[in-house]
RODO-2510 file (C-alpha; in nm, 4 decimals, decimal comma):
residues 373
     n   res          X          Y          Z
     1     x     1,8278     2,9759    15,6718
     2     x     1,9575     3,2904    15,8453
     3     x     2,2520     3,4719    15,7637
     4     x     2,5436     3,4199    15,7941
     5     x     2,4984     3,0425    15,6819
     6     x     2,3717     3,1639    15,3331
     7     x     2,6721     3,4395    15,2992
     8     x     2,7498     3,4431    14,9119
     9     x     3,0220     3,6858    15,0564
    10     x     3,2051     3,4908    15,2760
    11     x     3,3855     3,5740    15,6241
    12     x     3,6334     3,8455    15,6519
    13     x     3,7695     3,6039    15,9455
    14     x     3,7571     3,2950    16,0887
    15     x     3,4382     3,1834    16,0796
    16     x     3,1872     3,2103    16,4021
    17     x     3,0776     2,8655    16,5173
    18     x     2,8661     2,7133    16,8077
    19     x     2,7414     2,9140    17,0810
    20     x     2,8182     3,2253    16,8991
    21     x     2,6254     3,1390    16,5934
    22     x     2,3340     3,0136    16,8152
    23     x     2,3150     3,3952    16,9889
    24     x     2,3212     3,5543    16,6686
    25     x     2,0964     3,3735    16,5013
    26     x     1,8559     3,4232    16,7811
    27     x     1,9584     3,7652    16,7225
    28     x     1,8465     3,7635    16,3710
    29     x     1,4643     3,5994    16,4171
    30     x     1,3915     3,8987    16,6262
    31     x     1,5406     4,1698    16,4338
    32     x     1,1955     4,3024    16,3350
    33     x     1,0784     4,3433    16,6540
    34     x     1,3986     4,4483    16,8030
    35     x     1,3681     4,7070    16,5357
    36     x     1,0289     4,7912    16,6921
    37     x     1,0918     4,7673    17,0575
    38     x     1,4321     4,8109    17,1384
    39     x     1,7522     4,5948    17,2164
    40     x     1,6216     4,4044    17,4902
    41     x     1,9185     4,3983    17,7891
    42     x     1,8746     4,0337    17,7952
    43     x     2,0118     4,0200    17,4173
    44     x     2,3210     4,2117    17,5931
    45     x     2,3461     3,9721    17,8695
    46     x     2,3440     3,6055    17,5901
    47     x     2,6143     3,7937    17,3541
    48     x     2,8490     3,8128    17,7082
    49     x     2,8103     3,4662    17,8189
    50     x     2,8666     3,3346    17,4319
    51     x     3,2200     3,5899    17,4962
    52     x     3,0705     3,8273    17,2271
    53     x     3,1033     4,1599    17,4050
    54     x     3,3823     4,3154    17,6241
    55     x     3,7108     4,1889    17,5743
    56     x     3,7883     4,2225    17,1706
    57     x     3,8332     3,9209    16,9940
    58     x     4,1855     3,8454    16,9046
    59     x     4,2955     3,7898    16,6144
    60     x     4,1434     4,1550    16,4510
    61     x     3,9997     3,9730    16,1578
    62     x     3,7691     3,8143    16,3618
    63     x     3,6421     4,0899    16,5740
    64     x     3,5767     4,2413    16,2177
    65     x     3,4035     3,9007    16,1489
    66     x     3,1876     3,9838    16,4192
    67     x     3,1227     4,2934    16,4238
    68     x     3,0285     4,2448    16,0319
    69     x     2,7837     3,9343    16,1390
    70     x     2,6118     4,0781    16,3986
    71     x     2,5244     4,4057    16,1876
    72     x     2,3621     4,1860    15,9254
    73     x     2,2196     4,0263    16,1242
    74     x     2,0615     4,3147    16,3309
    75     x     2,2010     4,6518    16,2816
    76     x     2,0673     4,7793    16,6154
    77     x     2,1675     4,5271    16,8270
    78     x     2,5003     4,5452    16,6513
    79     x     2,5263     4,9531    16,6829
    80     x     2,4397     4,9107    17,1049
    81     x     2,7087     4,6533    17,1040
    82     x     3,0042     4,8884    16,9303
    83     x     2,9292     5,1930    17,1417
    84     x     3,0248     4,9683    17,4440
    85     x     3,3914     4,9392    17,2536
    86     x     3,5363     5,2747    17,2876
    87     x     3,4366     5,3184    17,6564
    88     x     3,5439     4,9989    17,7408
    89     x     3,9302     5,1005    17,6507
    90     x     3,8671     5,4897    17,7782
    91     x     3,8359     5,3032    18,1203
    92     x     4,1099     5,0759    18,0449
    93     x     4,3266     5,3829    17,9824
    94     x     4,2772     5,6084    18,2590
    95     x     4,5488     5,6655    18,4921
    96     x     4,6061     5,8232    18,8301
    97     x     4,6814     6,2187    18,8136
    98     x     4,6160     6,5396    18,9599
    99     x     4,3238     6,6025    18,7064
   100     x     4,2204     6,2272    18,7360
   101     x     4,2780     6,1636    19,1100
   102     x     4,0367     5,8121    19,1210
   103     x     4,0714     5,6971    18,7582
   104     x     4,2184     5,3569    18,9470
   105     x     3,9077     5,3643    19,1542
   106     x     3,7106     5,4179    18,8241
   107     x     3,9085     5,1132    18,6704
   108     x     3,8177     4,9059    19,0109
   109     x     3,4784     4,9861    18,9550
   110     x     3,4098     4,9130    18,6010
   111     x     3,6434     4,7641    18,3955
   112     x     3,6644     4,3586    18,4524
   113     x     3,2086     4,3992    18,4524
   114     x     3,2794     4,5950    18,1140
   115     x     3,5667     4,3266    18,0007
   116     x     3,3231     4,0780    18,0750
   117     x     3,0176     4,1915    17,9742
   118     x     2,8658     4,2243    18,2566
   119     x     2,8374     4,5616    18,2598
   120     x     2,7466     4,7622    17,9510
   121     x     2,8699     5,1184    17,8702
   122     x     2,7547     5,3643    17,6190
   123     x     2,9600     5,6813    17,5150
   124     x     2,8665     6,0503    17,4117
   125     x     3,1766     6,2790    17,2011
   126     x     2,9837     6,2767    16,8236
   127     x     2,9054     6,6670    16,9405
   128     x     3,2966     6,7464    16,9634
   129     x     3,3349     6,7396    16,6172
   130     x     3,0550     6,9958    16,5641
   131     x     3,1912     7,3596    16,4359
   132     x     3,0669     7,6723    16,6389
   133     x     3,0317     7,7429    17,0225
   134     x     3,1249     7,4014    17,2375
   135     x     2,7815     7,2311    17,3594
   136     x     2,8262     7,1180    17,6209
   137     x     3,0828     7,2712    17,7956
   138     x     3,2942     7,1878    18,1120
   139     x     3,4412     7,4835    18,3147
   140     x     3,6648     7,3990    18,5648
   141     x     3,5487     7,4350    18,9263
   142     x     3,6732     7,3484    19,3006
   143     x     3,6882     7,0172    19,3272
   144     x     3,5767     6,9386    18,9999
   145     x     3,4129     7,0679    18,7003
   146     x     3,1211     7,2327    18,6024
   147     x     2,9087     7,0778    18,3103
   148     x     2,6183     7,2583    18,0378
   149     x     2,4627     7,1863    17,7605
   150     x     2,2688     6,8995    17,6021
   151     x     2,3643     6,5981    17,4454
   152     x     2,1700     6,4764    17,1321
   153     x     2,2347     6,1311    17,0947
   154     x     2,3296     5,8865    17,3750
   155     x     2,2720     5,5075    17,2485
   156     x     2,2093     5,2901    17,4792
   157     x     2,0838     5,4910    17,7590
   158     x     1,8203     5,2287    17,9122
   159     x     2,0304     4,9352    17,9394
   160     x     2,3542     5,0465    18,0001
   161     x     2,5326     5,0970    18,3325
   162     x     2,7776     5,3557    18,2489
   163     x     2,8331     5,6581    17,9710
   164     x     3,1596     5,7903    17,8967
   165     x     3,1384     6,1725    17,8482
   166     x     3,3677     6,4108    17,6463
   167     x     3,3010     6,7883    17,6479
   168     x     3,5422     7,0779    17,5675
   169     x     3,6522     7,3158    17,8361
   170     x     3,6724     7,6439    17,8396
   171     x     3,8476     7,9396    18,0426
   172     x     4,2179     7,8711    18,1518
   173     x     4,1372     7,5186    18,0054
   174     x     4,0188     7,6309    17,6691
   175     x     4,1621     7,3852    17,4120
   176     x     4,1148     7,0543    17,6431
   177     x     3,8584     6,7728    17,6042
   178     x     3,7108     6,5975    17,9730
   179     x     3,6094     6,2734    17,9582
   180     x     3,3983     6,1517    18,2805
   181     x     3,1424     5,8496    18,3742
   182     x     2,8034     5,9273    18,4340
   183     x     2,5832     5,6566    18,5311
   184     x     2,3230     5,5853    18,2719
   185     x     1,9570     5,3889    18,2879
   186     x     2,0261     5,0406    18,3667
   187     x     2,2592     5,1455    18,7051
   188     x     2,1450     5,1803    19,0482
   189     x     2,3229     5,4946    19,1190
   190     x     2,1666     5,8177    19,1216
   191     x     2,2122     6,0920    18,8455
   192     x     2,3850     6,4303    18,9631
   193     x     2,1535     6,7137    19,0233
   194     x     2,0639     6,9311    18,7199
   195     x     2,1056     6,6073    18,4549
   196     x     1,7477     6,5465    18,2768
   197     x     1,7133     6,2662    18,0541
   198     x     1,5237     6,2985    17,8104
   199     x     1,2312     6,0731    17,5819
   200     x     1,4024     5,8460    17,3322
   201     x     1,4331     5,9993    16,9914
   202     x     1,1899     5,8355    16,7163
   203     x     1,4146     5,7458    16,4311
   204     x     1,3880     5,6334    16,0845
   205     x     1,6310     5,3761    16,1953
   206     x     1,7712     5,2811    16,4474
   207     x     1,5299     5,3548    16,6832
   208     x     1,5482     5,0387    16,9268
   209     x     1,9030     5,1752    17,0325
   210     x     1,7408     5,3242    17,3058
   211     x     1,8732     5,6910    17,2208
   212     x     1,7715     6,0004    17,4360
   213     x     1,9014     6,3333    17,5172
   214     x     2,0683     6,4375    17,7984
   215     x     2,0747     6,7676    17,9283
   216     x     2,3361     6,9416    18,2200
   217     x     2,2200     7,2119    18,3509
   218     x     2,5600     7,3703    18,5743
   219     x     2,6051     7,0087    18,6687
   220     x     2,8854     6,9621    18,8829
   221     x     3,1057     6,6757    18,8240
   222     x     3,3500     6,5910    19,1123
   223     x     3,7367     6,5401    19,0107
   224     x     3,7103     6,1384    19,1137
   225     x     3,3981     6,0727    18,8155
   226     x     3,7124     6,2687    18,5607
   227     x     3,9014     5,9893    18,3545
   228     x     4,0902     6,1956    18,1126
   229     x     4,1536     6,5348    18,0118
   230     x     4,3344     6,5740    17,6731
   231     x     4,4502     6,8635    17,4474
   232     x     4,1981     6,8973    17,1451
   233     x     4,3851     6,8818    16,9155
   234     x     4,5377     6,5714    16,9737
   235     x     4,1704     6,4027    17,0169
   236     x     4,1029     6,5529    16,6902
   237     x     4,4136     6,3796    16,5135
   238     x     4,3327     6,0629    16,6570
   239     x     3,9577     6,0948    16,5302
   240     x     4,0768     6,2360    16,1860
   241     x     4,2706     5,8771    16,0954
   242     x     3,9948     5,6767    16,2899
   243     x     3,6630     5,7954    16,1023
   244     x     3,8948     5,7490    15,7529
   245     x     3,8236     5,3727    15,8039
   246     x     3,5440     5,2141    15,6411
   247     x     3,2780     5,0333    15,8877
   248     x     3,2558     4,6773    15,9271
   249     x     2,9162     4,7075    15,9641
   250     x     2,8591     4,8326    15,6076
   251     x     3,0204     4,5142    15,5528
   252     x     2,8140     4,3493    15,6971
   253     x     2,4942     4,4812    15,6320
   254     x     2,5937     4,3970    15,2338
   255     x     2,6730     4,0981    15,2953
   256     x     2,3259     3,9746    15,4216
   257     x     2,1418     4,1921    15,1291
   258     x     2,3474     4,0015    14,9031
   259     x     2,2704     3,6685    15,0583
   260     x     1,9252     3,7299    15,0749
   261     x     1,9303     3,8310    14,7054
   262     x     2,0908     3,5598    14,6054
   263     x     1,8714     3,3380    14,8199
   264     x     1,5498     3,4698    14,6779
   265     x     1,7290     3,4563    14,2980
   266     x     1,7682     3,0732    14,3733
   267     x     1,3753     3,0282    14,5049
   268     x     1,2806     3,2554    14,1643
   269     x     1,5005     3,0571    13,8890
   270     x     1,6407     3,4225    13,8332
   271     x     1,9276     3,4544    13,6271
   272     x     1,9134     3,8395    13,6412
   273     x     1,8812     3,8555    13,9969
   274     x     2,1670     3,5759    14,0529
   275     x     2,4132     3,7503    13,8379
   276     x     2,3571     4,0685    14,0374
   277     x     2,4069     3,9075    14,3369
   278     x     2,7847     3,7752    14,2474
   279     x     2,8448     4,0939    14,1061
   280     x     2,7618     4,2632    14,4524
   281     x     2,9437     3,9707    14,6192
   282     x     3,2808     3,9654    14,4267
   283     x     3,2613     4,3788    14,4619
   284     x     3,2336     4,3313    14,8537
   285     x     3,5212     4,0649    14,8632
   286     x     3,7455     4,3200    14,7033
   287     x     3,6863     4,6195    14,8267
   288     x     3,6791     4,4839    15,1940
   289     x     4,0305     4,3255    15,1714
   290     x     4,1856     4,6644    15,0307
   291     x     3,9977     4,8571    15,2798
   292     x     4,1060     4,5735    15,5939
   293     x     4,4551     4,5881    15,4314
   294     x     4,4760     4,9566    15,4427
   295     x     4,3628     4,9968    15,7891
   296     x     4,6130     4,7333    15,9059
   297     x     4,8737     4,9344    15,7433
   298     x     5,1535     5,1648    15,9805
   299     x     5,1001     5,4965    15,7437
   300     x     4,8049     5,6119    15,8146
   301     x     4,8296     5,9701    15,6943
   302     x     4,9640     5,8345    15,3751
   303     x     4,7027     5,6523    15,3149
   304     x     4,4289     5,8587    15,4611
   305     x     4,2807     5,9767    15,1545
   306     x     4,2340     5,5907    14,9657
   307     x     4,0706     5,4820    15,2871
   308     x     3,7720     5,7981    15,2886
   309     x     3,7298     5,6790    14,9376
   310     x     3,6731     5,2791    15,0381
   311     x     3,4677     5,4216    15,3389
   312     x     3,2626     5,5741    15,0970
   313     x     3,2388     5,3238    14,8550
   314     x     3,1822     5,0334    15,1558
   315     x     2,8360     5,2953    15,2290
   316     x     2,7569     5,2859    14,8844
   317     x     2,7972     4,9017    14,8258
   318     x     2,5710     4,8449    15,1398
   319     x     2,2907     5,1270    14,9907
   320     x     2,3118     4,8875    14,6670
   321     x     2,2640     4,6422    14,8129
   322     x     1,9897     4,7167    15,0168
   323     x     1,8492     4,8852    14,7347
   324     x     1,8854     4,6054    14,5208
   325     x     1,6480     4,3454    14,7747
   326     x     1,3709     4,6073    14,7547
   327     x     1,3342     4,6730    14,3839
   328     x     1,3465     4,2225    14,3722
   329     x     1,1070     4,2224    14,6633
   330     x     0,8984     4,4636    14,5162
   331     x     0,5982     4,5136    14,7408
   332     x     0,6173     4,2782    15,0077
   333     x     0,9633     4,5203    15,0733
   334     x     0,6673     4,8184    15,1707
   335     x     0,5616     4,6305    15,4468
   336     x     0,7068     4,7237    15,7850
   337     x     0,9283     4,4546    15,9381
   338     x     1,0508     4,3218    15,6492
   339     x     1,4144     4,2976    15,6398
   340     x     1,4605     4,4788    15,3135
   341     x     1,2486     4,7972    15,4328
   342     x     1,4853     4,7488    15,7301
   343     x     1,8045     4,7152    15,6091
   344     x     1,7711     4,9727    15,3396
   345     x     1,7041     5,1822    15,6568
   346     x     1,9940     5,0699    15,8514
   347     x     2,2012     5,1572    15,5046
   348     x     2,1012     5,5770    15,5361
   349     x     2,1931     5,5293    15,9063
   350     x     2,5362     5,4056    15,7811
   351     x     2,5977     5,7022    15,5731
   352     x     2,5803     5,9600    15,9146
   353     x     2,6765     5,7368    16,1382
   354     x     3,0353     5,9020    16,2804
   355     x     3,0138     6,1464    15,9914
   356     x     3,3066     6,4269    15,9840
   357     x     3,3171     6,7173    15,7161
   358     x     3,5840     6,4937    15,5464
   359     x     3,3793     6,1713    15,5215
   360     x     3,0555     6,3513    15,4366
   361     x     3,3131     6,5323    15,1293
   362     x     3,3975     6,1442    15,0401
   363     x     3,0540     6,0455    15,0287
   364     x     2,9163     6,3620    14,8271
   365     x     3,2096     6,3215    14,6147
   366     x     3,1212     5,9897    14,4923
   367     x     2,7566     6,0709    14,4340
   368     x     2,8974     6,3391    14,1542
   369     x     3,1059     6,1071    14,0076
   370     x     2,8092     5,8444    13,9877
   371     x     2,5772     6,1320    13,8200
   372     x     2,8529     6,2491    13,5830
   373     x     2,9603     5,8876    13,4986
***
């Protein structure tokens, strides 16, 4: 049976029933070819009508719930799915003002298709938290802004409507970020003249996200496309306490190594390979519920430094993990679509995935403690 229904683990939330558990276990029997070919927009369009993307799920725990199940369940269905999140509430956000004259407009336009999940959005700012020169860079203009330089990674492109884009500014701006909406692959609108969209990237993992380039050559990007425009430094806070927090998703992804472990222990009569498994399963229970409890807490500088830790550790667990299913698989884990190969891939894409300086310290960190332990 597919996780989550074999989930030694257990929920982080109220557990996902009915139509929700149909979608994602439909989800999960094409993972392999997902993997292969790319999030299909139709896989978009059944986790909307089953209420699964848009709107968050209320209580928290059970958009963590989800957000864990659908990344075991298919990491890059789940990864097209969470870059629709922070869009979603940049929309949400924007207000009326004399750098963000149609951000109403904007919200008109967008926000009950995104709420819904009718519309799907993708969003580019990873590049912002790159050291050196600013790439790309918006210099204000009449009317507007001018826009150059290349983005690297934009998930999503092909079968979303709408990217959210952050650059820094520069000139009498220096020191602000601009966020604006650029139509993206799945939209009938045109692109603005001098944006070239490039071939999807070939990745060890990850690849069905649908990830290109984008390039902006002195693009010019009207005032009413402009939703926000923020000092850097307070984007930079924000991000600081938000990339502390461990990821669901490596959650998740342990979670359905474990189960199959444990699933394959129980085919094998292995006692080795079952008491590995509820090892890995009582260390995911605990670690999760200090690292949930911690991000629920109201100090979040205070406890900044305890939750980098638990993010790393949460990467770790899932590498385990992963690791773990391949050595019990042994070869049948070489051959390509099998979920062990692919998880254990998913699990490196967890370790960069929204990587600062200060999570990449936690990370590296830990590996010296392992090799000194």
């Amino acid at each position: 049976m597919p996780f989550p229904i074999h989930d030694p683990v257990g929920p982080a939330g109220a557990p996902l029933a009915g139509s929700a558990l149909e979608v994602l276990a439909d989800i999960a029997g094409r993972a392999a070819q997902t993997d292969a070919e790319g999030v299909p927009r139709t896989t978009i369009d059944d986790l909307a009508r089953a209420g699964l993307l848009g709107t968050p799920l209320s209580p928290v725990s059970a958009a963590r719930e989800l957000a864990e199940v659908l990344a075991g369940c298919d990491a890059t269905t789940w990864f097209c799915w969470v870059q629709h999140i922070s869009p979603m509430k940049a929309i949400a956000a924007a207000l009326d003002s004399p750098d963000t004259p149609a951000a109403q407009e904007i919200r008109g336009r967008y926000l009950a298709g995104l709420q819904s999940g009718e519309l799907l959005a993708g969003v580019a700012f990873a590049h912002v938290r790159r050291p050196g020169a600013p790439n790309p860079v918006a210099t204000r203009i009449d009317q507007g802004w001018r826009v150059s330089g290349t983005l690297d990674w934009v998930t999503s492109w092909d079968i979303a409507d709408v990217v959210v884009v952050t650059a820094k500014t520069d000139g009498a701006d220096d020191g602000s970020m601009l966020a604006f909406v650029l139509p993206a692959g799945h939209s009938d609108l045109p692109l603005p003249d001098g944006v070239t969209v490039g071939e999807p990237l070939h990745l060890l993992a990850m690849s069905g996200t649908h990830t290109r380039p984008v390039r902006f050559d002195n693009v010019v990007i009207p005032a009413t496309a402009v939703i926000d425009v923020t000092p850097v430094d307070s984007w930079m806070a924000e991000d600081r306490q938000r990339t502390a927090d461990a990821n669901p998703a490596a959650f998740g992804l342990a979670r359905a190594c474990i189960a199959d472990l444990d699933e394959l222990a129980a085919q094998r009569g292995d006692e080795l390979m079952r008491a590995l498994a509820a090892d890995l399963a009582m260390q995911c229970r605990q670690m999760r519920e200090r690292a949930y409890g911690l991000m629920d807490a109201t100090d979040r500088e205070g406890t900044r430094n305890e939750r980098l830790a638990l993010r790393a550790q949460a990467l770790d667990l899932a590498t385990r993990a992963a690791m773990a299913n391949v050595t019990a698989r042994a070869g049948a884990a070489m051959m390509t679509g099998c979920s062990a190969e692919r998880r254990l891939r998913e699990s490196m894409f967890l370790l960069v995935q929204a990587q600062t300086a200060d999570t990449r310290a936690a990370s590296l960190r830990l590996e010296i403690a392992a090799t000194q332990g």
